[in-house]
C-alpha positions in Angstrom: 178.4 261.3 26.2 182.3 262.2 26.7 183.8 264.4 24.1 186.8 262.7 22.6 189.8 264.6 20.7 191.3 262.9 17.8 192.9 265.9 16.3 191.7 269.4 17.5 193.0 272.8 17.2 192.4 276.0 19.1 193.1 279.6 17.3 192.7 282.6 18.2 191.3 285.1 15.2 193.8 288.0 16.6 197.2 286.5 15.6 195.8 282.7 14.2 198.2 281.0 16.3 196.9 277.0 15.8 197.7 274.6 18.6 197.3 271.0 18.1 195.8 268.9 20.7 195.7 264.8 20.7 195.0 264.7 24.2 192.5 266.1 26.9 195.5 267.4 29.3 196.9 269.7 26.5 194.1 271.0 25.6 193.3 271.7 29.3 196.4 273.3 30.0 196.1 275.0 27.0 192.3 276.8 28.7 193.9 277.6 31.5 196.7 279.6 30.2 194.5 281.5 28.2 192.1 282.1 30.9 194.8 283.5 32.8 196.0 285.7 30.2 193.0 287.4 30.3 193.1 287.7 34.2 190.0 286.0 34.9 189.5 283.5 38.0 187.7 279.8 37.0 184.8 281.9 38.5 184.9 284.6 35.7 185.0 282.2 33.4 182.4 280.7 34.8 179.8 283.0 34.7 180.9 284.0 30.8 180.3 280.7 29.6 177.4 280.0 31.8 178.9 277.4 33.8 179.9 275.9 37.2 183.6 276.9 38.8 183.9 273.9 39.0 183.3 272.1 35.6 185.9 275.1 35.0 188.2 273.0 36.9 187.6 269.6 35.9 188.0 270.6 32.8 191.4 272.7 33.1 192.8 269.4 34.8 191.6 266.8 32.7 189.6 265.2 35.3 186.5 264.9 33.2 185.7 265.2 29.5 182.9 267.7 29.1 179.8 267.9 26.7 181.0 269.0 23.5 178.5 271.7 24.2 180.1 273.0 27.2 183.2 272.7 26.0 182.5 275.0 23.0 180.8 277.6 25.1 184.0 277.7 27.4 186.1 278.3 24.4 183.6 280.9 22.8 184.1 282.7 26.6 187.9 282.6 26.0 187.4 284.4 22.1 188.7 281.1 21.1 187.8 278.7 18.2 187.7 274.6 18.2 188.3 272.9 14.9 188.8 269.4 13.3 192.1 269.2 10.9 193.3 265.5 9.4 196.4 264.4 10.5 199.4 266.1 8.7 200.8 263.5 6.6 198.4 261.7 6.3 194.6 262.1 3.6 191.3 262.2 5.1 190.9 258.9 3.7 193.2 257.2 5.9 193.4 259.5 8.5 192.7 257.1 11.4 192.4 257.9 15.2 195.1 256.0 17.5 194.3 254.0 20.2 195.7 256.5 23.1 194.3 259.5 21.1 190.7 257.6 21.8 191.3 256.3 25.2 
């Protein structure tokens, strides 16, 4: 079963920076950058998260949508948390996913 993103964030617990994600790409990008930060290779990262190099990959470049469960254990490698937040502007009640936020 593909993972899909409606509204996501990603903090950090050191400075609780929150960045928004509404699309796969982002929130790829987003791994990468903090994987490099920390100076590791898609290898290192890897091994922490008990992974393939390459799902590592696919996942950095948006060419697959993991497991939720792999994707949380990457994240949990990077010292990084994954949350659900509604929609600013919007209630829970009638928060409602878009069509290219699903697809």
């Amino acid at each position: 079963m593909a993972l899909k993103l409606y509204t996501a964030i990603m903090a950090c617990e050191a400075d609780m920076d929150v960045i928004i994600f509404r699309d796969v790409k982002a929130l790829g990008q987003q791994m990468r950058q903090a994987r490099k930060g920390k100076g590791w290779s898609q290898g290192d990262l890897a091994e922490r998260a008990g992974t393939d190099p390459r799902q590592i990959s696919r996942i950095e470049t948006a060419a697959h949508e993991p497991k939720l469960s792999l994707l949380l254990a990457v994240l949990a490698a990077l010292e990084l948390d994954l949350g659900l937040v509604p929609r600013r502007g919007a209630s829970p009640q009638t928060a409602r996913p878009r069509p290219e936020d699903i697809f």
